[in-house]
C-alpha positions as CSV (number, residue, x, y, z in Angstrom):
1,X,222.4,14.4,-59.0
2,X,222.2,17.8,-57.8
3,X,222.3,19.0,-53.9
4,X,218.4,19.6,-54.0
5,X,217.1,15.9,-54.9
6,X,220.0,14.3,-52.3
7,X,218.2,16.7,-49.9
8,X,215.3,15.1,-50.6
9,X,215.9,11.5,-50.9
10,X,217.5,12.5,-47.2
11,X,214.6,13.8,-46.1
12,X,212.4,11.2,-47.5
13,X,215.1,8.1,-46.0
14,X,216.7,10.0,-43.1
15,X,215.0,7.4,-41.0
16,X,216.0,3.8,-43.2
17,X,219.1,4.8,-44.2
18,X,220.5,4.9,-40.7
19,X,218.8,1.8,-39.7
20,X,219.7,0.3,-42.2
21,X,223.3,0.9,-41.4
22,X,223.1,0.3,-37.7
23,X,220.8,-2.6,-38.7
24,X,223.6,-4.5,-40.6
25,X,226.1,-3.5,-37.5
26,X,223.5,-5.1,-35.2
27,X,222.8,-8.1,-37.6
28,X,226.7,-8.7,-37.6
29,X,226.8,-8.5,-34.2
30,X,224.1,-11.4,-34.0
31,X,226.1,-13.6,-36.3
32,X,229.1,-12.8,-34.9
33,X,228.1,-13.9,-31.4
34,X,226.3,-16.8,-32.6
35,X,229.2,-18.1,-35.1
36,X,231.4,-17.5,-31.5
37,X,229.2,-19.2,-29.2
38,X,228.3,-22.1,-31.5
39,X,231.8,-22.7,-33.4
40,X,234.7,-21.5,-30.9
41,X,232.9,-21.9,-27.8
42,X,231.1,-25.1,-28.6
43,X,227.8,-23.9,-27.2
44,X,224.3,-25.5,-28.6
45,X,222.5,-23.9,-30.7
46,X,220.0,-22.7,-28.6
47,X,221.9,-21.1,-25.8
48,X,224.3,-19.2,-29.0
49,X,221.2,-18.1,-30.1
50,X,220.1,-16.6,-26.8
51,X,223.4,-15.2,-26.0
52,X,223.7,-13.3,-29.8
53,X,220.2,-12.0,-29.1
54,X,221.1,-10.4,-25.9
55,X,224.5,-8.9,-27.2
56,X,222.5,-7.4,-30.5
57,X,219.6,-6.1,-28.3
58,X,221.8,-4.2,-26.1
59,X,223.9,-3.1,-29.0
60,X,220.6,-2.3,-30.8
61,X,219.2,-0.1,-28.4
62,X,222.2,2.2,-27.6
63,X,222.7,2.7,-31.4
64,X,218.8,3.3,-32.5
65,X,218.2,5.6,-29.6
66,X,220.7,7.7,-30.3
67,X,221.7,7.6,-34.5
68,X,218.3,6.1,-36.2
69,X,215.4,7.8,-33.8
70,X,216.9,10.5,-32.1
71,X,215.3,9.4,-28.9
72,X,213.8,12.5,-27.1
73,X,213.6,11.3,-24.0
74,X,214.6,13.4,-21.4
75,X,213.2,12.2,-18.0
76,X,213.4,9.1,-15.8
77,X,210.0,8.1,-16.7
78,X,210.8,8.3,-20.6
79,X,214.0,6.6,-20.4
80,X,212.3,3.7,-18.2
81,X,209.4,3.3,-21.2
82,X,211.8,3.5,-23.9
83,X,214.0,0.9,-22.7
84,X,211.1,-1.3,-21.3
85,X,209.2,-0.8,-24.8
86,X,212.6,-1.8,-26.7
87,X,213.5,-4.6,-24.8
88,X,210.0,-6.0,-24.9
89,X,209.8,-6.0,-28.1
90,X,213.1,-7.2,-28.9
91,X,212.5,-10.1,-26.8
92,X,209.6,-10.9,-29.2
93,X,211.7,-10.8,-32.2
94,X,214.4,-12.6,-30.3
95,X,211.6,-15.8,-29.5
96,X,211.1,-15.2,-33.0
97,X,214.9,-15.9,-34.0
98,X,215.2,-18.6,-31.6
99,X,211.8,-20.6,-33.2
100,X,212.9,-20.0,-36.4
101,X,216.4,-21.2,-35.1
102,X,215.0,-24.5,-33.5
103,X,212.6,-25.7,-36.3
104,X,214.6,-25.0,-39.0
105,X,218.2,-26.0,-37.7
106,X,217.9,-27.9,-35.0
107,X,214.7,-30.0,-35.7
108,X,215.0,-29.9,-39.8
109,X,218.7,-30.3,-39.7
110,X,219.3,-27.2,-42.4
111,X,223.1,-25.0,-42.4
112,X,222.8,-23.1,-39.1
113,X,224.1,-20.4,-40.5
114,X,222.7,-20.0,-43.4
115,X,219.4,-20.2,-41.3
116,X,220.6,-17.2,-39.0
117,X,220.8,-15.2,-41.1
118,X,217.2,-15.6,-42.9
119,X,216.2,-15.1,-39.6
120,X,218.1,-12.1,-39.0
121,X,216.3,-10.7,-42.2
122,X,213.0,-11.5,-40.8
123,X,214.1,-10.1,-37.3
124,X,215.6,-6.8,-38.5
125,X,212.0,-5.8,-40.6
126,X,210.0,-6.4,-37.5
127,X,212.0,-4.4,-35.5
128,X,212.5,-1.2,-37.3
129,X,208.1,-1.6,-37.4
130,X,208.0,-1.5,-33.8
131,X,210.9,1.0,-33.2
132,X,209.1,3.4,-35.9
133,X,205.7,3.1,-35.0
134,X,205.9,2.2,-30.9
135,X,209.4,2.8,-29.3
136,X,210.6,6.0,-30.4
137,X,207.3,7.5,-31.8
138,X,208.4,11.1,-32.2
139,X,206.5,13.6,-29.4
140,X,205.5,15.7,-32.4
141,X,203.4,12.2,-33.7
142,X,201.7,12.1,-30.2
């Protein structure tokens, strides 16, 4: 493949392929919390699944702000948006995760785990929508 087309694919990705990455980080992160909470620590499942979400969102937001979106915030009005805009829609997907959590696990009695992380898949497609298109919206799109 020569250097033009990887240019281009770049070009035409530069966005996904990041996410992607930092998604799987983030979605490791989830599990990982969760499998700690729930296995080692004992917790329910409901509680691990709030704690994991609140470990990934944080985790989520310092690495999409700065390696997927390029955030281009620059003042204290910006910042506040940004972070209230990604947290609020991170909750959603977390309620998400947790319902899908509770009636599939909890109530139907299916693998836990195996369930997190379908849910996970579900989670990370609606959150690089809203990042895209709603969080870190590009000025130039404006």
């Amino acid at each position: 493949m020569d250097k033009e087309k990887i240019n281009e694919l770049w070009g035409k990705y530069k966005d996904i392929i990041p996410y992607v990455f930092w998604g799987i980080m983030t979605t490791l992160v989830n599990i990982f919390s969760y499998w700690l909470c729930n296995s080692i620590f004992k917790w329910d499942i409901m509680p691990a699944t709030i704690m994991a979400q609140f470990l990934s969102i944080v985790f989520a937001y310092l690495t999409n702000r700065k390696w997927v979106f390029h955030s281009q915030a620059s003042t204290f009005k910006e910042y506040a948006s940004e972070i209230a805009s990604f947290f609020a829609a991170r909750i959603g997907t977390a309620l998400l995760d947790m319902a899908i959590m509770f009636i599939f696990a909890e109530q139907m009695h299916l693998n836990s785990m195996v369930i997190k992380i379908l849910a996970n898949v579900v989670v990370v497609i609606v959150n690089y929508v809203s990042s895209k298109f709603w969080i870190f919206k590009s000025k130039d799109s404006e």
